[in-house]
GULOLO-510730 format. One record per atom (N, C-alpha, C): residue in three letters; atom name; residue number from 1; x, y, z. Coordinates in Angstrom, 1 decimal. Example, Ala and Ser with C-alpha at 12.3 -4.5 7.8 and 13.67 -1.06 7.14 Angstrom:
GULOLO-510730
<atom r="ALA" a="N" k="1" px="13.2" py="-5.7" pz="7.8"/>
<atom r="ALA" a="CA" k="1" px="12.3" py="-4.5" pz="7.8"/>
<atom r="ALA" a="C" k="1" px="13.2" py="-3.3" pz="7.8"/>
<atom r="SER" a="N" k="2" px="12.8" py="-2.2" pz="7.1"/>
<atom r="SER" a="CA" k="2" px="13.7" py="-1.1" pz="7.1"/>
<atom r="SER" a="C" k="2" px="12.9" py="0.0" pz="7.9"/>
END
This chain:
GULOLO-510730
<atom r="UNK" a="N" k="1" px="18.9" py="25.8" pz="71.7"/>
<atom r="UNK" a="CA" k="1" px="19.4" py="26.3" pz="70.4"/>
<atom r="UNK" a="C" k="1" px="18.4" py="25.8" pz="69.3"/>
<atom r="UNK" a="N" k="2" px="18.2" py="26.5" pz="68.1"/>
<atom r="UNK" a="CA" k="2" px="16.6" py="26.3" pz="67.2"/>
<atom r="UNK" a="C" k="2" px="17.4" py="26.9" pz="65.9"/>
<atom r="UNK" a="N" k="3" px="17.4" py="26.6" pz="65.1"/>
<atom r="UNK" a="CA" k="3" px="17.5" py="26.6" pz="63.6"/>
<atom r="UNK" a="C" k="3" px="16.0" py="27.2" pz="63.1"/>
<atom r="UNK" a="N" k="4" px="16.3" py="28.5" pz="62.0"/>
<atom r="UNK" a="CA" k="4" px="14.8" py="28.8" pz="62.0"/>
<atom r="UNK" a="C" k="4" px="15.2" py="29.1" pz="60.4"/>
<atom r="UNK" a="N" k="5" px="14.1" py="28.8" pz="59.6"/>
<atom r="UNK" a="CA" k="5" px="14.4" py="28.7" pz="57.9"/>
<atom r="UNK" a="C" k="5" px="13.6" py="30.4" pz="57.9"/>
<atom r="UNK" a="N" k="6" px="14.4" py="31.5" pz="57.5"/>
<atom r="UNK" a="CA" k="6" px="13.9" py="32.6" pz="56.8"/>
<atom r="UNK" a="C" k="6" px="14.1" py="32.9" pz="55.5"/>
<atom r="UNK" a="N" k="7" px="14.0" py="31.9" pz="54.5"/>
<atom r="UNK" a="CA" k="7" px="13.3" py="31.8" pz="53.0"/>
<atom r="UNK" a="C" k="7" px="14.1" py="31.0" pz="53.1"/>
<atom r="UNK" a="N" k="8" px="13.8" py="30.6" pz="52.0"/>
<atom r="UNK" a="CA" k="8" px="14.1" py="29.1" pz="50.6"/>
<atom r="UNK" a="C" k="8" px="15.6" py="29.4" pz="50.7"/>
<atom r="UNK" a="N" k="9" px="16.3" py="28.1" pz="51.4"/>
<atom r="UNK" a="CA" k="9" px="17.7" py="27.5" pz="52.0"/>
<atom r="UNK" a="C" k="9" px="18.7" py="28.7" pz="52.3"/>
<atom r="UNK" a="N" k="10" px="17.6" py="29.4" pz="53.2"/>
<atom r="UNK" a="CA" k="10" px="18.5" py="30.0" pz="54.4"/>
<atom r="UNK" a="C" k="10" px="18.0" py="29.8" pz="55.3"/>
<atom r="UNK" a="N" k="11" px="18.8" py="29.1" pz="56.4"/>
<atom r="UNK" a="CA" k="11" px="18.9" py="29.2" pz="57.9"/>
<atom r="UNK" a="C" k="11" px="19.5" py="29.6" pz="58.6"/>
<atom r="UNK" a="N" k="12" px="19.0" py="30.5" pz="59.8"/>
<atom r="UNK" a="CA" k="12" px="19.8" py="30.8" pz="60.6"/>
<atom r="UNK" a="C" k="12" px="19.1" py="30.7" pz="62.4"/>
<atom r="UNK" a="N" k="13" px="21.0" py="30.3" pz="63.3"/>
<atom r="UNK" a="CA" k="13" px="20.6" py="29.4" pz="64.2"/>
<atom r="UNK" a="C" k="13" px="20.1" py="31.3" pz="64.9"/>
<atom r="UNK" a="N" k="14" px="18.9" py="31.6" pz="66.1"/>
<atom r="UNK" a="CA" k="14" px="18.6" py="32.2" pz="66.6"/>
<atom r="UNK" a="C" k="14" px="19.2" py="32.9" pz="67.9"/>
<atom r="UNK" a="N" k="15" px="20.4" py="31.8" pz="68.3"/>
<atom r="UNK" a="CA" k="15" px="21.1" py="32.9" pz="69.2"/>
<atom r="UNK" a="C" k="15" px="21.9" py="33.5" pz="68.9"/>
<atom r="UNK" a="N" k="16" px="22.1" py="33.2" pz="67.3"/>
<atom r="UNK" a="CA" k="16" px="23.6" py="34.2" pz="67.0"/>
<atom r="UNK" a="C" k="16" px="22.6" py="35.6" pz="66.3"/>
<atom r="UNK" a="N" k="17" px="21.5" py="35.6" pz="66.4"/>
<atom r="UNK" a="CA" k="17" px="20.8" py="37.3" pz="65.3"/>
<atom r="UNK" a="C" k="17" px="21.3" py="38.2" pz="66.7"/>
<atom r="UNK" a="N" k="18" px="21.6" py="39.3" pz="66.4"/>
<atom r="UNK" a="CA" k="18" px="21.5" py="40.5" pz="67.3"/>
<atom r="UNK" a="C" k="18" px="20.6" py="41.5" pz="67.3"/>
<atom r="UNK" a="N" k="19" px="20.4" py="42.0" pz="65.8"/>
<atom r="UNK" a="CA" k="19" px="19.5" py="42.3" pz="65.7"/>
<atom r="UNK" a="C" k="19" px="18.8" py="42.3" pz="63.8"/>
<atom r="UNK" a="N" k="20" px="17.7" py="43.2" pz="63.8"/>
<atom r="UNK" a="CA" k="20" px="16.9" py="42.7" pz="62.9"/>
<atom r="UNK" a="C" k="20" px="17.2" py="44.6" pz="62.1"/>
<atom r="UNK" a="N" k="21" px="17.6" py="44.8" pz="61.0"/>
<atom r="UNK" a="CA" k="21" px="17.0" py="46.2" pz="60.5"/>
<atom r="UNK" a="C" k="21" px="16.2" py="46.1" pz="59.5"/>
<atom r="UNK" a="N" k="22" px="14.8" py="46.7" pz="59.5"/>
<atom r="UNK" a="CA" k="22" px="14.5" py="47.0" pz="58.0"/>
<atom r="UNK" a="C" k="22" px="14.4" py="48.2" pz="57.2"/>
<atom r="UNK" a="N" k="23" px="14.8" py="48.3" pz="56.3"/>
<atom r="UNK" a="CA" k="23" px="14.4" py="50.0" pz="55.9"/>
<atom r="UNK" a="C" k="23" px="13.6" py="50.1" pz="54.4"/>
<atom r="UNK" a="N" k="24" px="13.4" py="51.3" pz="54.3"/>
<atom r="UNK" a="CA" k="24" px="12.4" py="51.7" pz="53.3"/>
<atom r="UNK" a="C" k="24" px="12.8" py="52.6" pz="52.4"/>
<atom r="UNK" a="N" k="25" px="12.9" py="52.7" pz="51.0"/>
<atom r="UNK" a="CA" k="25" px="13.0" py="54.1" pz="51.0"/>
<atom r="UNK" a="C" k="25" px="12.5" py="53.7" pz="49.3"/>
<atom r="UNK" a="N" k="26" px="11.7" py="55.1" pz="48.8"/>
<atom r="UNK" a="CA" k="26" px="11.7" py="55.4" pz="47.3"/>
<atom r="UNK" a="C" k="26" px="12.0" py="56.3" pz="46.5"/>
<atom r="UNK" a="N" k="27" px="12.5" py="55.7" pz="45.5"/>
<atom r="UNK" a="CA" k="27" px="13.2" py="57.1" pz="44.4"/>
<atom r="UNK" a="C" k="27" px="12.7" py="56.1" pz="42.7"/>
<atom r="UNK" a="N" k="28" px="12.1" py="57.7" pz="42.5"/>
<atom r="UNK" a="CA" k="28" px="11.4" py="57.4" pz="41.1"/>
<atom r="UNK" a="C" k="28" px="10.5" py="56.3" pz="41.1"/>
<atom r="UNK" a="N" k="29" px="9.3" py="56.2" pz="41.5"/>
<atom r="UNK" a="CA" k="29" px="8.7" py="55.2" pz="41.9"/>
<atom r="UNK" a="C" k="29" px="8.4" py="53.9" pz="41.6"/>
<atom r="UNK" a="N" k="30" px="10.4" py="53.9" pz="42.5"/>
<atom r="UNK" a="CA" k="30" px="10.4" py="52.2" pz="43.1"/>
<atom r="UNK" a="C" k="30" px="10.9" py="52.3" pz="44.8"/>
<atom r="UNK" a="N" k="31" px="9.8" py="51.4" pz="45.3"/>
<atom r="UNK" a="CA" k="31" px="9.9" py="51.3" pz="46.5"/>
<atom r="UNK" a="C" k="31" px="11.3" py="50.1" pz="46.8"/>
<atom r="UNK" a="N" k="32" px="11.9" py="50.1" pz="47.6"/>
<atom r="UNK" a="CA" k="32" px="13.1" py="49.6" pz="48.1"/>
<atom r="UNK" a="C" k="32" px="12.7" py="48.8" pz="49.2"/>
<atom r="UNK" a="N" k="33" px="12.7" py="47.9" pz="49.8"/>
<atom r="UNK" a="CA" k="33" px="13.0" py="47.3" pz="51.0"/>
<atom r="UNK" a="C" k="33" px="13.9" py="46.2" pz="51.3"/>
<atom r="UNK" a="N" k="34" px="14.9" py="46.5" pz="52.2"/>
<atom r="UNK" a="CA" k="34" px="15.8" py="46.0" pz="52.6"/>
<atom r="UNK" a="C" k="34" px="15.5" py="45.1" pz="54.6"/>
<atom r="UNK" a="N" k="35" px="15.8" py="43.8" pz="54.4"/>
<atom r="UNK" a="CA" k="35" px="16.1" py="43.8" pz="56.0"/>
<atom r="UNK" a="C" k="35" px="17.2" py="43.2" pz="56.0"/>
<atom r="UNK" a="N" k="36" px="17.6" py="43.8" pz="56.8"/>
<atom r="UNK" a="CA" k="36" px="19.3" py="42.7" pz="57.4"/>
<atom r="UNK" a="C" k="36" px="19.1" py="42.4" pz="58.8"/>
<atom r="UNK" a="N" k="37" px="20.4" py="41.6" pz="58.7"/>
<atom r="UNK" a="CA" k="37" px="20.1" py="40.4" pz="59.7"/>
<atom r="UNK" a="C" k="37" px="21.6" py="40.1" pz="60.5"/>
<atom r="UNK" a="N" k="38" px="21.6" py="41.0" pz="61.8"/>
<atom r="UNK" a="CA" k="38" px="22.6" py="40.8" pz="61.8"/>
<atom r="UNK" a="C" k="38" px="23.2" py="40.4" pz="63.1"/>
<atom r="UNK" a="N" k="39" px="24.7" py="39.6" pz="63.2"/>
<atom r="UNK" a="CA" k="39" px="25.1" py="38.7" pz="64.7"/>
<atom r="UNK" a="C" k="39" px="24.8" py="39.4" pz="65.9"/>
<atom r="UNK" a="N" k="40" px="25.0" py="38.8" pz="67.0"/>
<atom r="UNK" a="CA" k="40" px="25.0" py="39.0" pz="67.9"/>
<atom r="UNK" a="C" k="40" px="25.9" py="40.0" pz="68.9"/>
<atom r="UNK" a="N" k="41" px="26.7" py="40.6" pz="67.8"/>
<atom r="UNK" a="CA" k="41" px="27.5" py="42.2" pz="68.0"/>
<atom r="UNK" a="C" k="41" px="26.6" py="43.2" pz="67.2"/>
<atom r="UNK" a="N" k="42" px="26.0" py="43.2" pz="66.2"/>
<atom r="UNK" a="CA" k="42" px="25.7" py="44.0" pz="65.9"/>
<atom r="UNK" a="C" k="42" px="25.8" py="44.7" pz="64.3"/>
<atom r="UNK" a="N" k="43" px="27.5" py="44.1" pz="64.3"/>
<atom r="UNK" a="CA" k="43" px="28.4" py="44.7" pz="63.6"/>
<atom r="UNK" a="C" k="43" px="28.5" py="43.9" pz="62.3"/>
<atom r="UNK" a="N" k="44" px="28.4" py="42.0" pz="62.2"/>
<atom r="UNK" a="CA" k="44" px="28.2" py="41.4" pz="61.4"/>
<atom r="UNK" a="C" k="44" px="26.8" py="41.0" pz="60.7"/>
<atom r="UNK" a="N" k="45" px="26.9" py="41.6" pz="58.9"/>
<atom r="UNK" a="CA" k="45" px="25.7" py="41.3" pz="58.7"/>
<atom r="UNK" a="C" k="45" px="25.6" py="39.6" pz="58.0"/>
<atom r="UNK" a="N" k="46" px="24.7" py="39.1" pz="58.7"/>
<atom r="UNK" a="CA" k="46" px="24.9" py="37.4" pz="58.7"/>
<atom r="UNK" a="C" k="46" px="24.1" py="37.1" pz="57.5"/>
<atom r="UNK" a="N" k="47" px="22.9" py="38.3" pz="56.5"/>
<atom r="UNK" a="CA" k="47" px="22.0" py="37.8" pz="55.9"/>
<atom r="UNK" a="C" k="47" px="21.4" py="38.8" pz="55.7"/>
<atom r="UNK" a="N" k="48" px="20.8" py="38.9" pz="54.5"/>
<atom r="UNK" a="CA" k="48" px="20.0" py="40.4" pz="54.1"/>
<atom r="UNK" a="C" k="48" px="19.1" py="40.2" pz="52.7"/>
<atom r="UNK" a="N" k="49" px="17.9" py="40.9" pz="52.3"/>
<atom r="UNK" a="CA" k="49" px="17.2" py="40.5" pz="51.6"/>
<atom r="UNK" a="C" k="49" px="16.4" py="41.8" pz="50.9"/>
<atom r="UNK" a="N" k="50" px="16.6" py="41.9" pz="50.2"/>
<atom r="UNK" a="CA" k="50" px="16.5" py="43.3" pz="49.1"/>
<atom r="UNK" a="C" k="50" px="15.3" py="43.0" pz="48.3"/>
<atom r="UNK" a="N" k="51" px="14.2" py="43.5" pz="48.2"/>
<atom r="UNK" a="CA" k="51" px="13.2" py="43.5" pz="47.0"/>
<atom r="UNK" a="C" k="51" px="13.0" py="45.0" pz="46.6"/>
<atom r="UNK" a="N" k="52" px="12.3" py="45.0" pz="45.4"/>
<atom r="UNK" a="CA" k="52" px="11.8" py="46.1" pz="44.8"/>
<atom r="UNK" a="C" k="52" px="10.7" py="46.0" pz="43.9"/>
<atom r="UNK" a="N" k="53" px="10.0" py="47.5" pz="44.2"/>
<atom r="UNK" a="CA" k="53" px="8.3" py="47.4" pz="43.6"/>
<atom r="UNK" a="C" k="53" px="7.9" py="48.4" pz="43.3"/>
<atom r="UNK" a="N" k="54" px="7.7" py="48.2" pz="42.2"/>
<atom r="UNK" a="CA" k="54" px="6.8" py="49.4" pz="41.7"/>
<atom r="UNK" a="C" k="54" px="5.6" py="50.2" pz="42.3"/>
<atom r="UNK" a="N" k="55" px="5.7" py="51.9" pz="42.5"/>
<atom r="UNK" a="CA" k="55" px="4.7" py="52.2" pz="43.5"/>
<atom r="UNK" a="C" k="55" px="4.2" py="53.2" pz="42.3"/>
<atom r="UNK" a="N" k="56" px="2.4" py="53.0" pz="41.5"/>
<atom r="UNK" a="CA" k="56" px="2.0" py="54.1" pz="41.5"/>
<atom r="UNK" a="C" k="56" px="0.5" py="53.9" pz="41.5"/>
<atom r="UNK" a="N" k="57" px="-0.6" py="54.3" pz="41.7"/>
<atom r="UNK" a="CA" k="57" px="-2.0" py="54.1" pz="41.8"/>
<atom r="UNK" a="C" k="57" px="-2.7" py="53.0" pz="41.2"/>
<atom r="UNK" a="N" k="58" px="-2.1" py="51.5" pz="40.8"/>
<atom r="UNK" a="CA" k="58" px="-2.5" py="50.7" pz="40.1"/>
<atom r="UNK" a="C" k="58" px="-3.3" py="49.7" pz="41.4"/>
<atom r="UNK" a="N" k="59" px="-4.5" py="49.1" pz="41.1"/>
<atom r="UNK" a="CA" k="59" px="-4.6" py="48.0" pz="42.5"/>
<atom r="UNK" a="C" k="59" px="-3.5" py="46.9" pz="42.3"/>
<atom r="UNK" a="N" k="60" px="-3.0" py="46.9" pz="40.8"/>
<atom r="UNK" a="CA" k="60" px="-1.8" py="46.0" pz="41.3"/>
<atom r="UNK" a="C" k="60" px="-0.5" py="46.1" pz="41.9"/>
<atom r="UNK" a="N" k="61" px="-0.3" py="47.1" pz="42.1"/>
<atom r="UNK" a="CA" k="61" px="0.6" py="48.1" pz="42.8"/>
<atom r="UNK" a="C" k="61" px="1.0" py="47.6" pz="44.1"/>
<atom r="UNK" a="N" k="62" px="-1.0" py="48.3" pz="44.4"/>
<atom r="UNK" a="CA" k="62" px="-1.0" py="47.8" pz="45.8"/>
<atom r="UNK" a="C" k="62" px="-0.8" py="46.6" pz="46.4"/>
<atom r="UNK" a="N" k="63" px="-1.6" py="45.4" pz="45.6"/>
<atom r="UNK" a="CA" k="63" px="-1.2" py="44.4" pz="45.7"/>
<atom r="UNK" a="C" k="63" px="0.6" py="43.6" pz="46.1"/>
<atom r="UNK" a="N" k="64" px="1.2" py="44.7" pz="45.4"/>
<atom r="UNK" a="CA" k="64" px="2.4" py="44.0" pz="45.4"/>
<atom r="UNK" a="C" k="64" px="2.8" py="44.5" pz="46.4"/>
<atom r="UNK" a="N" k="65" px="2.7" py="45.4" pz="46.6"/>
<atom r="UNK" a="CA" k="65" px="3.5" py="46.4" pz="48.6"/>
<atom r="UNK" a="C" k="65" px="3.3" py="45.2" pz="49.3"/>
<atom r="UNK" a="N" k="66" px="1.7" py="44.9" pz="49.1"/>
<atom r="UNK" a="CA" k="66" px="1.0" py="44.2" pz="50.5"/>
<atom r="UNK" a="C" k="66" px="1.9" py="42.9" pz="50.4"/>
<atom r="UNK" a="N" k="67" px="2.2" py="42.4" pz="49.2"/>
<atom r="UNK" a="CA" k="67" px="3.0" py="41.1" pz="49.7"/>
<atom r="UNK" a="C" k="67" px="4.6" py="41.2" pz="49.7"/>
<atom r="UNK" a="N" k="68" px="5.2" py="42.3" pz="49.3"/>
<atom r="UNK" a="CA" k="68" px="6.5" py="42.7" pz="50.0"/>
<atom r="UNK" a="C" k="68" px="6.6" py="42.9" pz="51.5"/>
<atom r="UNK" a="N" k="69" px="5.7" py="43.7" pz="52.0"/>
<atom r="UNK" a="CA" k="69" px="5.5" py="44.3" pz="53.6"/>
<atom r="UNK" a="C" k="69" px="5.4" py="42.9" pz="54.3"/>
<atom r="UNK" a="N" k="70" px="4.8" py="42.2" pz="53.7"/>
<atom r="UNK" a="CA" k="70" px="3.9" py="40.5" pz="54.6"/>
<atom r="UNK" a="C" k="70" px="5.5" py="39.5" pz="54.6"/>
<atom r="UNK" a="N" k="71" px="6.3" py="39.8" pz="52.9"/>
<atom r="UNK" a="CA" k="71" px="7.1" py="39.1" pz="53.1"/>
<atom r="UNK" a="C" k="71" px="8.6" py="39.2" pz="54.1"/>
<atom r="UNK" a="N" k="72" px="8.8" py="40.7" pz="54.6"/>
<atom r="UNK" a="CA" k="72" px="9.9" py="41.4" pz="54.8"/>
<atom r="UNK" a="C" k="72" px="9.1" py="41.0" pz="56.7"/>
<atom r="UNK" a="N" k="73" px="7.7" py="41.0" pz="56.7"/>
<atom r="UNK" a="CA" k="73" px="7.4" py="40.8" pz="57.8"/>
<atom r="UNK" a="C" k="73" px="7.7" py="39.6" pz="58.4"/>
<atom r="UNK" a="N" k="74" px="7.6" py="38.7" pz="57.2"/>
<atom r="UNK" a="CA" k="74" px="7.5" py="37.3" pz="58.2"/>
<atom r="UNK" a="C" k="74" px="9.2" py="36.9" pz="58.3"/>
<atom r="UNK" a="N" k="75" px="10.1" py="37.6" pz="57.7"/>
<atom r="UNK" a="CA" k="75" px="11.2" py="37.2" pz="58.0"/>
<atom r="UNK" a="C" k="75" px="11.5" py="37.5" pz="59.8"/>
<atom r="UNK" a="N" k="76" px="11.4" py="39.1" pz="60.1"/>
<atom r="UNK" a="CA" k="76" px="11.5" py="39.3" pz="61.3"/>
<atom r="UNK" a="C" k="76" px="10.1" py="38.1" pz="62.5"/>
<atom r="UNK" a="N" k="77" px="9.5" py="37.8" pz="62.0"/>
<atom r="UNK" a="CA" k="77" px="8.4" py="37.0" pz="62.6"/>
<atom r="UNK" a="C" k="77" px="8.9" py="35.8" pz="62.8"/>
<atom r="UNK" a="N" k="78" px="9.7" py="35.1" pz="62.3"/>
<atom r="UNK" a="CA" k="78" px="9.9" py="34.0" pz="62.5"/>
<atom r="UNK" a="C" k="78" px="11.0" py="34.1" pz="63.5"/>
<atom r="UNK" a="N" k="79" px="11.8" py="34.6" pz="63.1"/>
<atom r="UNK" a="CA" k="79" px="13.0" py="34.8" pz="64.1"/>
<atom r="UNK" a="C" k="79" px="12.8" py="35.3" pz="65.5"/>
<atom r="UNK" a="N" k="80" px="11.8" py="36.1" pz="65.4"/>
<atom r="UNK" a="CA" k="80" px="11.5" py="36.5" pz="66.8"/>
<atom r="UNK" a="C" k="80" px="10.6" py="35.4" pz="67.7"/>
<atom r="UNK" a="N" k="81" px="10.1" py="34.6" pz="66.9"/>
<atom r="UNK" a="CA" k="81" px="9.1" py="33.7" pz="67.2"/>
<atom r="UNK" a="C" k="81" px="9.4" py="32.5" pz="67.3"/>
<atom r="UNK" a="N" k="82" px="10.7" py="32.4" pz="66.7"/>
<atom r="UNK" a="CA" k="82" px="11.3" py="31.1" pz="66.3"/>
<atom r="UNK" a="C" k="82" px="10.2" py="29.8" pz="65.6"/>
<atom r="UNK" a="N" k="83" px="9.6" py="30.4" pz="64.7"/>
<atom r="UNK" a="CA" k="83" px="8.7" py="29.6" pz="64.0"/>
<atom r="UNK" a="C" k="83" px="9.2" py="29.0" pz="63.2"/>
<atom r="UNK" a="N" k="84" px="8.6" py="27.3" pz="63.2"/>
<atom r="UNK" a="CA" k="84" px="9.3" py="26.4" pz="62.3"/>
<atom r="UNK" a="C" k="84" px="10.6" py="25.9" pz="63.1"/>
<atom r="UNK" a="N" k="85" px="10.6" py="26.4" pz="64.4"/>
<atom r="UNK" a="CA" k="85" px="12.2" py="26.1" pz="64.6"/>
<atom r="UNK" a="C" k="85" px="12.7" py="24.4" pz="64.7"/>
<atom r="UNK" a="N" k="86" px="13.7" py="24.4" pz="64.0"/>
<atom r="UNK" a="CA" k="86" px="14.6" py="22.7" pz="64.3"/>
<atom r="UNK" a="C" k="86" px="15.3" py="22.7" pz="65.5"/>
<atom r="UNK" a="N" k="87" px="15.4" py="22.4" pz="66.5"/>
<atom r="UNK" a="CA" k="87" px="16.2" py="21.8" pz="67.0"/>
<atom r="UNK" a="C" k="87" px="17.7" py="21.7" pz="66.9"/>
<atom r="UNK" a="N" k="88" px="18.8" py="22.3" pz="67.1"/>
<atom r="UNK" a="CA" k="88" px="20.0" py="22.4" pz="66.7"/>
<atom r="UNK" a="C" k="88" px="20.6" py="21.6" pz="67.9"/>
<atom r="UNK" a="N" k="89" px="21.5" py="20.2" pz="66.8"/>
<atom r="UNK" a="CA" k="89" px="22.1" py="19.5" pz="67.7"/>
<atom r="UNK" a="C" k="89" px="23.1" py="19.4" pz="67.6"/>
<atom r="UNK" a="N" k="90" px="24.2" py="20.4" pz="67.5"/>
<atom r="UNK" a="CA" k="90" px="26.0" py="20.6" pz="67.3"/>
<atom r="UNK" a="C" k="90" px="26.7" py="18.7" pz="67.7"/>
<atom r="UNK" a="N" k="91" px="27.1" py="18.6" pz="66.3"/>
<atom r="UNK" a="CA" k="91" px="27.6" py="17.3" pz="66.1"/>
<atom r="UNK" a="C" k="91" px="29.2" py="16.9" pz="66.3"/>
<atom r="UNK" a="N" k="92" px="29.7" py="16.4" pz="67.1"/>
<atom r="UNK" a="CA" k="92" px="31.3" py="16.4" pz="67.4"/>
<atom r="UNK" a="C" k="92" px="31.8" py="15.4" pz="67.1"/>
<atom r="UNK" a="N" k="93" px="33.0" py="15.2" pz="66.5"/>
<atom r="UNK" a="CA" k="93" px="34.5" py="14.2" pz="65.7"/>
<atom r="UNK" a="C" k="93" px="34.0" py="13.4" pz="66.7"/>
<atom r="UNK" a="N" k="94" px="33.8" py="11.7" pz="66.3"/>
<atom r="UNK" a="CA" k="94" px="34.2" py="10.8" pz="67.8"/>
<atom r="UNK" a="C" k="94" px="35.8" py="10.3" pz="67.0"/>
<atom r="UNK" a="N" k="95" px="36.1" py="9.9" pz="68.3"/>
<atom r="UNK" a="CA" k="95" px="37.7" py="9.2" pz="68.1"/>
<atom r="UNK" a="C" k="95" px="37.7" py="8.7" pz="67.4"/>
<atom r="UNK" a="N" k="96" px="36.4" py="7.4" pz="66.9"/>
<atom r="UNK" a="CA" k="96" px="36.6" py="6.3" pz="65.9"/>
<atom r="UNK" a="C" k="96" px="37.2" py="6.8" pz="64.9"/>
<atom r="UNK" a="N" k="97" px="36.7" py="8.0" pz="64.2"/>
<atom r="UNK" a="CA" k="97" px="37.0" py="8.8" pz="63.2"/>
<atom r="UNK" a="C" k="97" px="38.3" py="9.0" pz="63.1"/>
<atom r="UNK" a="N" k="98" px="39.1" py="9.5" pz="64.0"/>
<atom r="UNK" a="CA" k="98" px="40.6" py="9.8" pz="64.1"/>
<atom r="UNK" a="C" k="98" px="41.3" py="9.1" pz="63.8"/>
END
């Protein structure tokens, strides 16, 4: 079991992802990208991450796709890769406690 940080204080443990979506889309040029992140049915979304960027012939434009695409990338990268992963050690009540 591995704990994997996919941005600034979000974690999530890697056998609960099922799967990974990302999508794209633009209207009026703003580019959209969304990934979600979701359990291991399918059906729960556990986590999702929305940016938007201006698309029109500028190099700073481009610039900014390139580091949207790299960032939307490394979310699915890590997870698949389990990079950075911690170690997850499920902690239980001892009796003393009771």
């Amino acid at each position: 079991m591995a704990i994997v940080r996919v941005a600034a204080g979000v974690f999530l443990r890697t056998e609960f992802v099922g799967k990974i979506i990302q999508t794209q889309c633009v209207e009026s040029s703003v580019r959209k990208t969304q990934t979600d992140i979701f359990d291991s049915t399918g059906q729960h979304l556990l986590w999702s991450k929305c940016t938007l960027v201006s698309v029109n012939d500028s190099p700073e434009s481009s610039e900014a796709i390139k580091r949207d695409n790299h960032c939307h990338d490394e979310i699915r990268n890590a997870l698949c890769e389990e990079r950075d992963a911690m170690p997850f050690k499920p902690t239980l009540p001892s009796l003393s406690s009771v």
